[in-house]
N, C-alpha and C positions, 0 to 999 in steps of 0.2 A: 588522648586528644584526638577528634576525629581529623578524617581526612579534606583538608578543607579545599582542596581540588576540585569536590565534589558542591563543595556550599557555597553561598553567599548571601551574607544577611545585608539590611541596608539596602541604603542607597548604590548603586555601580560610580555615581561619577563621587563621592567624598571620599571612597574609601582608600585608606590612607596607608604610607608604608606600615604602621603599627598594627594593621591588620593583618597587611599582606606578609608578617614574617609570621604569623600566627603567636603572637607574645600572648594576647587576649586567653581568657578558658575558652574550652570548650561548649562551657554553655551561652557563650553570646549565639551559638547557633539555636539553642532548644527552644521551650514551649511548655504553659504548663498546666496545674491542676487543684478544683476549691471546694474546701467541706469543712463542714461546720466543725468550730473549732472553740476553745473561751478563748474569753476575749482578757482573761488574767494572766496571760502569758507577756511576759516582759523579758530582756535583753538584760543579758548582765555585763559587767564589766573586764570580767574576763576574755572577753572578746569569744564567748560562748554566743549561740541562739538557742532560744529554748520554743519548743513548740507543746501545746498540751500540757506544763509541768515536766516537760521530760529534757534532759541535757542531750541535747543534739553535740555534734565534730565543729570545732571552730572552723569558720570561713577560711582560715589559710590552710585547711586543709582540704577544704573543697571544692567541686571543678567551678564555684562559682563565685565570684569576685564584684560584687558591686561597683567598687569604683572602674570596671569594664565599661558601664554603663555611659557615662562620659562622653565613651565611642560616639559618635552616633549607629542604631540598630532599633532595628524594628520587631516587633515579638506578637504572635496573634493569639489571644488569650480566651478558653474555652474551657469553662464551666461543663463537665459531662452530662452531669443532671438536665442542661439547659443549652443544648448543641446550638440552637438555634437563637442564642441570643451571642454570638463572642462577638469580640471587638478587636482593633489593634492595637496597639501603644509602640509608639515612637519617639524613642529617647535622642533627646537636640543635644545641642551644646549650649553649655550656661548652664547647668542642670535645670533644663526646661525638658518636659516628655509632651506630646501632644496624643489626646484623648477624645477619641471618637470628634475629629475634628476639634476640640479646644484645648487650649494651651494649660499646662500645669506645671510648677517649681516644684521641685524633688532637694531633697537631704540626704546623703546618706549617714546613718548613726550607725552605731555598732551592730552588726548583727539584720540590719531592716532598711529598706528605704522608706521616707517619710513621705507624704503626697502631701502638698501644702494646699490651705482654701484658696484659690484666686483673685480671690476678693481681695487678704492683706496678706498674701505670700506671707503667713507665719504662722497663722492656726494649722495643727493638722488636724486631714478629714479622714486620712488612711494611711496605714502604714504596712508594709509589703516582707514577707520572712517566709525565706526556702524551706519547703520541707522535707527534714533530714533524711527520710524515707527514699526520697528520689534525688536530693542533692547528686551524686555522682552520675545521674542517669546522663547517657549520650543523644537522647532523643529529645528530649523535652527539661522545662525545669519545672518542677512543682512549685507553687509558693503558695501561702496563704494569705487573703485578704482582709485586713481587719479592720474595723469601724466602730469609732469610740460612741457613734450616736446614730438613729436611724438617720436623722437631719443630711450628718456628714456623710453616707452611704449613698441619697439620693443626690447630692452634691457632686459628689467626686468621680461621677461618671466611669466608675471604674465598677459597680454592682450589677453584679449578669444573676438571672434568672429573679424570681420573686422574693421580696422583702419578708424577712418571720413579720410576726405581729408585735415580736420583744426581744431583748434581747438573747443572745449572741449575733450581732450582725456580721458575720463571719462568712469564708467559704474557700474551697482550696478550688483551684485551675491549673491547668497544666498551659505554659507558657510554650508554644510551635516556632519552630524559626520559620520565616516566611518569604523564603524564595530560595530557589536550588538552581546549580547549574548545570548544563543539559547538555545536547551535541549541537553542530553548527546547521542554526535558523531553521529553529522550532515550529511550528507550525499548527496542526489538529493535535488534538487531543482527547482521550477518550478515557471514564471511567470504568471501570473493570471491581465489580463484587465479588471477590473470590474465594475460596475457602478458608486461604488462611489470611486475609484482610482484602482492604482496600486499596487500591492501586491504581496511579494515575499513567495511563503509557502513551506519550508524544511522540509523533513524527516526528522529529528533523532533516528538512527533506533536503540539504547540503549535506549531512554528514551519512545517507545511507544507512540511518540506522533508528531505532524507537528505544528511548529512556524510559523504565521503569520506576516511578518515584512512590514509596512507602508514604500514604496519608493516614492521619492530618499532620503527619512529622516534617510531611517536606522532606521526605532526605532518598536520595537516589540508590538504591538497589541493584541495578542491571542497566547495561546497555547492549543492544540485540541487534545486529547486523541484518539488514535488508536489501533488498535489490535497489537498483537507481531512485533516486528520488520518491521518495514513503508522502505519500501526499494527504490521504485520509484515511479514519479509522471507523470501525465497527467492532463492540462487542456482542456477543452472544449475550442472551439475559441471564442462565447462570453465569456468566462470567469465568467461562472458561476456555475459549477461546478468542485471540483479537483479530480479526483483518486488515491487511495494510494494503493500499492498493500505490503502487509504485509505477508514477505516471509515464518516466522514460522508457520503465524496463518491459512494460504490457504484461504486466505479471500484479497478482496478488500472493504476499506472503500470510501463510495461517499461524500464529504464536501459538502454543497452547501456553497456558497463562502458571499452572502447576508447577512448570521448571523453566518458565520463559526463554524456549525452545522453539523455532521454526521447525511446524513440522512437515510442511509443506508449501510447494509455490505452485500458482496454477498460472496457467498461461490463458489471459483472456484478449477484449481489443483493443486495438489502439489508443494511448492516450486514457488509461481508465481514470475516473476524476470521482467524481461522488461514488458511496456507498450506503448501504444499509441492509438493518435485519430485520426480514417480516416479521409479524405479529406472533407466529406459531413460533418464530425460532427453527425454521424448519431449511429458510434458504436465503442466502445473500445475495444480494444484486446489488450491480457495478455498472456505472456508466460508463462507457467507452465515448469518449468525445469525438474522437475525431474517423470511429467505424460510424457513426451514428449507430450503436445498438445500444445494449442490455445482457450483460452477460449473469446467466442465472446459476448458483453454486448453491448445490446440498449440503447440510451444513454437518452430516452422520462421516460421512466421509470427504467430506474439504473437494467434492466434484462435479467439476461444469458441467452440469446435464444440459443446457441450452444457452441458443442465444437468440433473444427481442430483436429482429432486424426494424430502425426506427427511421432511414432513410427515407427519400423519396423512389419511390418506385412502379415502374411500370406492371401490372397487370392483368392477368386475362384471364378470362371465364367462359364459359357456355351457357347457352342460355334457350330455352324451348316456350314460343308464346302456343299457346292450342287456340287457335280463333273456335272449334267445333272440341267436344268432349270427345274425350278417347275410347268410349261407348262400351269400356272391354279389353280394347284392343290391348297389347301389351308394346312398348318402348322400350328403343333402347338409342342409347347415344353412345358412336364411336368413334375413337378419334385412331385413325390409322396415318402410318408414318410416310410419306412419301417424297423425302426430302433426297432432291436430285439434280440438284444447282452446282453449277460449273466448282462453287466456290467449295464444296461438301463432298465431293467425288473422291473415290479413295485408289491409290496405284494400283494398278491391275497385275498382281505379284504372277498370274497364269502366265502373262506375255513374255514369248520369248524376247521381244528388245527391253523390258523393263529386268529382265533375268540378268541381260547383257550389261546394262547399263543401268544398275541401281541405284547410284550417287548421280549420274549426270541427270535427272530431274527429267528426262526424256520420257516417260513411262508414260504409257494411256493409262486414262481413269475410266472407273465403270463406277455406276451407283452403289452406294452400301448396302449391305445386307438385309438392310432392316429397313428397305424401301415393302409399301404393300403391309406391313404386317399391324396388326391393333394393338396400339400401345396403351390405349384406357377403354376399358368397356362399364359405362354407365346404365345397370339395369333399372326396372320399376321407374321409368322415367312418368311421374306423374305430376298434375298442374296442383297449383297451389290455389286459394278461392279466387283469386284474380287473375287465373289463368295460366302462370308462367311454374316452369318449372326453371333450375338453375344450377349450375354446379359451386363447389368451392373457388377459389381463384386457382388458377393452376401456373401460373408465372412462368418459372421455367422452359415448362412444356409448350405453348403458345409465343413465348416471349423472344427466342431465337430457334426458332423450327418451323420447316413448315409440313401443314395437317392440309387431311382432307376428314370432315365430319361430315357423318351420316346417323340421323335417324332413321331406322330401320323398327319392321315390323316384327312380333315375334324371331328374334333374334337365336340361333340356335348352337353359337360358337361359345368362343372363350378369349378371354385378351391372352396376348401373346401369339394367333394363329396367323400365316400370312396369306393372304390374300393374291401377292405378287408372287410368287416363286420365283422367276426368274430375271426380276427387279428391272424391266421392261419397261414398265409404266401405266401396265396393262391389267387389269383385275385376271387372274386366270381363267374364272366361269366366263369371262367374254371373248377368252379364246379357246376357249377346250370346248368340242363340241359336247352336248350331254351334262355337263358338269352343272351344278347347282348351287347359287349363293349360301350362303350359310342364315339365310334370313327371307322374310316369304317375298317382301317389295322393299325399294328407299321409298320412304314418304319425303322424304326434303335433302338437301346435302347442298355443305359451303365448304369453299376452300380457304384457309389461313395460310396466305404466304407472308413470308419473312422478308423484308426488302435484302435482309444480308445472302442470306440462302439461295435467292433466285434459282427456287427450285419452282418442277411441275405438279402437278394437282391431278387428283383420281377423279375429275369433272367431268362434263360433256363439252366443258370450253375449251376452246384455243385462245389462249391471246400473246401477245408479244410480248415481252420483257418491261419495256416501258413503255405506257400509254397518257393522253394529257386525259386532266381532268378539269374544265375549264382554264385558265393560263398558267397550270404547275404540268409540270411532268412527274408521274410515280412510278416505281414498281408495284405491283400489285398488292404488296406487304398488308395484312390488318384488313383484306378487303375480303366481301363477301360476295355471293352470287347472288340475287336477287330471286326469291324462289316464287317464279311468275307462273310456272309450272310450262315455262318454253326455255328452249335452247336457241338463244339469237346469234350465237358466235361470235358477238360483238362487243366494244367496251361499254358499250351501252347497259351489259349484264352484272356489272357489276358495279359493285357503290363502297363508299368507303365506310368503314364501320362509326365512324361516328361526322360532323361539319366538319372535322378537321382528318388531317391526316395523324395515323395510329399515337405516333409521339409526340403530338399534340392535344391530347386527350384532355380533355378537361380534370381540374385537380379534383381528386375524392375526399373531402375533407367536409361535410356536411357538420356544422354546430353541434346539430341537434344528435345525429347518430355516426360516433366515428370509431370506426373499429380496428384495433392493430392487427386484430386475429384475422381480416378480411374477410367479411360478411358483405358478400353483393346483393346488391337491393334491386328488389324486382321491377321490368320492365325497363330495364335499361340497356340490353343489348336487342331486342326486338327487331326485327327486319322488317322496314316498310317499303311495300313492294314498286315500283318506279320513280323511290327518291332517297336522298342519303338516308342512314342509321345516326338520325342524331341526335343529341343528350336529350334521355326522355325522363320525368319521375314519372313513378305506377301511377299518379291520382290522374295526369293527362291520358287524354281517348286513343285511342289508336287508329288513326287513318284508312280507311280504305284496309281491313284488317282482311287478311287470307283467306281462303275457305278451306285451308289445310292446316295442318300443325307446321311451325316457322321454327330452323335450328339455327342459330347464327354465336358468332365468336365478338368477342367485345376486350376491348386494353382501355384500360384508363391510367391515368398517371396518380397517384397516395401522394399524400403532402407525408414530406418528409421533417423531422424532426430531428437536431441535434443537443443529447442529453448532455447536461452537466451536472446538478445537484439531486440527493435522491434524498426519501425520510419517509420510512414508516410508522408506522404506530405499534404504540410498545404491548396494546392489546387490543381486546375488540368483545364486543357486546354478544351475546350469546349467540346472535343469528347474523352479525354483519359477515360478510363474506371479505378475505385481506383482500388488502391495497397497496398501494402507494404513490406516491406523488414522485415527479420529475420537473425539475424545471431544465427550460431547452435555451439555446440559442436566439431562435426563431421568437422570445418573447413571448412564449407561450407556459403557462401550467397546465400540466397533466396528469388527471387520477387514473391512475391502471390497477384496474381488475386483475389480480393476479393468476386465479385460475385460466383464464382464457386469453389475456395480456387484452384485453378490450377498454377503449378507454371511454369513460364513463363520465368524466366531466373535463371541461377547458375550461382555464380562465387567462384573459388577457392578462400579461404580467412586463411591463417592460423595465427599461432598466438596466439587462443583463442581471436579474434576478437568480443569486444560484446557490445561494446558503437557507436552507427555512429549519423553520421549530412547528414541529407539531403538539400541540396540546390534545390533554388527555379528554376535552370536551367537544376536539374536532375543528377547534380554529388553527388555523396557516400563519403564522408569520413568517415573510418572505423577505431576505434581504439584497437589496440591489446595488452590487458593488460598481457599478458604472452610474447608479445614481446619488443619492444623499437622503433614500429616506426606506425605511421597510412598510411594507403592505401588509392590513389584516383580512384576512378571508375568512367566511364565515358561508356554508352554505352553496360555495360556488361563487361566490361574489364580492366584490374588493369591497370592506367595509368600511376602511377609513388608510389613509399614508400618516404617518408619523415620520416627520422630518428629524435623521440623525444628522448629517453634515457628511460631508466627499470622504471616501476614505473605507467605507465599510468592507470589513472583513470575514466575520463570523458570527451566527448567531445561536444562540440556546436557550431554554428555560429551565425553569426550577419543578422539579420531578413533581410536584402539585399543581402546577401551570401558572401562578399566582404574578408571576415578574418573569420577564424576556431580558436577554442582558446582548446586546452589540458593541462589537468591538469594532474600535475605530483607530486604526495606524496612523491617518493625518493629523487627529487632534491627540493620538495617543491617551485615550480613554475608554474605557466603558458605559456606554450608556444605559440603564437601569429603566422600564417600560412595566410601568403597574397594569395587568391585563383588563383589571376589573373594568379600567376607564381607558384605556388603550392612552396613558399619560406618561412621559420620560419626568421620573420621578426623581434621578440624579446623571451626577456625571460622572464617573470613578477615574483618578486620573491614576498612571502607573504605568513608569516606564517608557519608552521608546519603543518604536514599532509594533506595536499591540495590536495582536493578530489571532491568536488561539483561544477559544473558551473552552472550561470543562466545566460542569453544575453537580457538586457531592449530592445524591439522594437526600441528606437530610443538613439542616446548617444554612447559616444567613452568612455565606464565603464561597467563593469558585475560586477557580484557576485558569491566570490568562499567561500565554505564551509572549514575550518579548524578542521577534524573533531577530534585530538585532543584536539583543546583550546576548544572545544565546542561554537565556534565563523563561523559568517557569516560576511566577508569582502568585501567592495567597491574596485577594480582597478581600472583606467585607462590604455589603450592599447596601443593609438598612435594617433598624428596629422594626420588623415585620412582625415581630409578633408578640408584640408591647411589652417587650424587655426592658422598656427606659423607667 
């Protein structure tokens, strides 16, 4: 008798003490199985069943008892030959069963149950007998289906797969018990193809741990211990690894699926929520919700090689307009360190009183070390056809520090060389007599101060700390020197890098080209010589343009995004290049470019849109759990809403893309979306709190999470593929 800890058939709210002391067999849990058989097989009085001519073990000797039936239980019935056509049957009380939606009387005679016509409850159209072969199986029950006429086969709504042309209308099935129970409030679920079967493995993200349940048995195998709250899954396409991403703990655990073993936890960020596996099978990615990134895992060795930062973020670049060609000449862009602000100065450990008095905070400061010296040297600085040449964004480095850049002629140094030796504030060839720059002339040079840093600058300006600029007060922070080719010593020389001040930068998020990898777009930092640096595109003229080559520093502020739901696709066409889609916070979708994290298309998405299915021909369906209705995308473009009702929780399709199925916890159903016509073709009602989908590769039946009952259930969806 199995262990019925582990099961539950039926309904949760009928089920009654006579179950719960386990009196019932064993097989009101199984499932079963149908092949052609004659149809000259009859019951004898012996309280024998006879299958084939052959004398099978009397019923009281087998795990399976008829009048159990009675119970009420529910059995999911699958034809092998014909996966794709089963059904359920649901035994009432009164001996009534109900079939594929309609009502049926049942007899039991010796040996068989009878299926009566519904028409006068006394014709029989079928009559039902275990076969001896799998009688004692723990897994399933065999039984044979038999039909006195074709008439009564198409009648009795109990006929899976195609009709002979004659007789024997017969067929064996294996009968499935059809709901298991699981750990506390189930949630995702994930299908796993693995070597040695198929295997459904749930979150349960109260009990810390993922169930392993043995299909199409339904019957639970393992439960695996995870970190905090197991929120979402991924499997690898062989199916030999599962990913759990365990939202409290910032950790993903890796199963291998072999001995359903943790073999690894990786520590990613904050709040990790969706996941997914590229197209190659090569790496998984994890949202981090509440880092805003993207945390990117190899999948040979279960290891974070990166992370997508997806926030909003300030940064900076360089950027060289040539108003005149460079004839020859050769460039270079240098960004030397000269950061020497009150707030950056480091205890001067030489000083006798700082010797004296180490702790009491008494110590002079002297500038750091790494005043003077070249922290990037940009060679081959050449213009592009429209003039500009540009660097990569450099964030960090412009973003709280401050530079002094110089274009320089024929350059003959090396980054790393310092320039200040004795961090003075002074270049050393302007005070050694004899000595010579490491370069022939400056052609241009700006300073990048940092308002935090209030440091000085390797310029020919003076200016004060704070100066107005029209009715604001700045520090110098983000400002440039205006390259007029004069030293006016005045505020007048300098301008702020863009109309506004540095952290107020206009947002980078252009429709049309928006890039994670940050690609800055030319003519945008440009220096226009006695007026601000403000937000330019390349196709606008350039004022009043220099008669020299212009080096200037530009920050702009990146629209930030915060992920929740990921989906890739399970392949990809000979020459696409992988992707994936993110839906965000922010009400936006986003395709990323995997190779370079470049995003490649947006689509407006509201709703709080954070569950999708992708189909194998490239359409999006997006579900919006803050709304009542999922989104089809097609191309970039929202193609039509399909109104489910409030409540949405999960959504998936059918490994052919054929039907989208949404689970909905308020109305406690699933809703059923034929793709062809983007139409909600049924409503599947089951259980309480209906939250989790999983879709078998092949079969007209998935598996939704009740998270609730703490139960994982078997549906069927529909005659898709004219099994009726």
């Amino acid at each position: 008798m199995p262990d019925e800890s582990n099961l539950e058939i039926g309904h949760m709210n009928t089920m009654n003490e006579k179950k719960k002391s386990g009196i019932f067999f064993s097989a009101v849990f199984l499932a079963m199985a149908v092949s052609m058989v004659c149809l000259g097989c009859s019951s004898s009085a012996d309280n024998n069943y006879y299958t084939s001519g052959q004398t099978s073990r009397s019923f009281t000797d087998s795990a399976f008892d008829y009048e159990q039936l009675k119970i009420e239980k529910t059995f999911h019935v699958v034809n092998e030959e014909y996966p794709s056509c089963s059904l359920m049957i649901d035994f009432l009380s009164e001996n009534k069963m109900m079939i594929r939606g309609k009502e049926y009387r049942y007899r039991i005679e010796v040996g068989r149950i009878v299926i009566l016509d519904p028409d006068d409850h006394e014709s029989m159209i079928s009559y039902l007998e275990v076969v001896s072969d799998n009688a004692d199986s723990s897994e399933y029950i065999a039984v044979e289906h038999m039909f006195p006429s074709r008439h009564a086969a198409e009648k009795s709504g109990l006929w899976i797969g195609t009709l002979p042309s004659s007789m024997p209308f017969a067929f064996k099935a294996k009968w499935y018990r059809t709901s298991a129970i699981v750990g506390h409030s189930p949630t995702d679920m994930v299908m796993a193809n693995t070597e040695t079967g198929n295997f459904l493995y749930v979150a349960n993200s109260a009990g810390n741990s993922v169930s392993v349940i043995q299909t199409p048995e339904n019957k639970v195998v393992g439960t695996i211990p995870v970190n905090i709250d197991p929120y979402r899954l991924a499997v690898l396409q062989d199916g030999s690894h599962v990913y759990v991403t365990n939202s409290w703990d910032n950790t993903v655990s890796v199963i291998r699926t072999s001995d359903n073993t943790v073999v690894k936890t990786i520590r990613v960020g904050r709040v990790p929520n969706g996941i997914a596996v590229s197209a190659d099978g090569a790496y998984v990615l994890v949202a981090n919700t509440n880092d805003a990134s993207i945390s990117v895992i190899e999948t040979t060795n279960h290891t974070l090689v990166g992370t997508m930062p997806m926030g909003p973020k300030a940064l900076s670049y360089i950027e060289v307009f040539f108003s005149v060609p460079p004839d020859g000449r050769k460039y270079t862009v240098l960004a030397v360190e000269n950061e020497c602000g009150a707030l950056v100065q480091e205890p001067d450990m030489s000083s006798p009183i700082c010797q004296a008095n180490p702790v009491s905070g008494e110590c002079p400061t002297k500038c750091p070390s790494s005043m003077g010296r070249i922290e990037m040297a940009f060679s081959s600085v050449v213009p592009n056809a429209e003039g500009f040449w540009k660097s990569e964004f450099l964030n960090s480095k412009f973003k709280t520090r401050t530079y002094t850049l110089l274009l320089v002629e024929n350059f003959a140094g090396q980054e790393g060389f310092d320039l200040d030796s004795d961090d003075n504030g002074i270049f050393d060839y302007q005070e050694v007599s004899g000595m010579e720059p490491p370069w022939d002339r400056i052609v241009d040079e700006v300073g990048v101060l940092d308002p935090v840093s209030q440091g000085g600058l390797y310029t020919n300006v003076v200016l004060p700390i704070v100066f107005r600029e029209g009715i604001s007060e700045y520090v110098p922070g983000g400002y440039s020197r205006i390259p007029n080719g004069e030293d006016t010593d005045s505020e007048d020389d300098w301008v702020a890098n863009n109309l506004f001040s540095c952290w107020l930068s206009p947002v980078y998020d252009d429709p049309a080209v928006i890039h994670l990898s940050d690609i800055p777009l030319s003519g945008r930092a440009f220096n226009s010589p006695g007026e601000p640096n403000v937000w330019n595109s390349s196709s606008e003229p350039l004022s009043n343009p220099p008669e020299h080559p212009v080096i200037n520093e530009f920050m702009i502020n990146r629209q930030g995004y915060t992920p929740l739901g990921l989906v890739a696709p399970k392949t990809l066409s000979q020459d696409e290049e992988s992707y994936f889609y993110v839906s965000t916070e922010e009400n936006a979708l986003l395709k990323i470019r995997l190779s370079d994290y470049t995003i490649v298309e947006k689509v407006p998405s509201g709703d709080g849109r954070i569950d999708m299915a992708l189909l194998p021909n490239g359409d999006l369906y997006t579900a919006g759990r803050l709304g009542s209705s999922v989104s089809v995308i097609r191309n970039g473009s929202v193609l039509t809403e399909i109104t489910i009702g409030l409540g949405i929780k999960d959504i998936a399709s059918s490994s052919d893309g054929s039907f989208v199925f949404v689970t909905n916890s308020v109305a406690d159903n699933v809703a059923v979306i034929r793709t062809s016509d983007q139409t909600v073709i049924d409503f599947i009602s089951n259980g309480t709190d209906t939250v989790g989908i999983a879709v078998p590769p092949e079969g007209n039946f998935l598996y939704i999470s009740n998270e609730d009952e703490n139960r994982v259930s078997v549906v069927t969806y529909t005659d898709a593929y004219g099994c009726e």
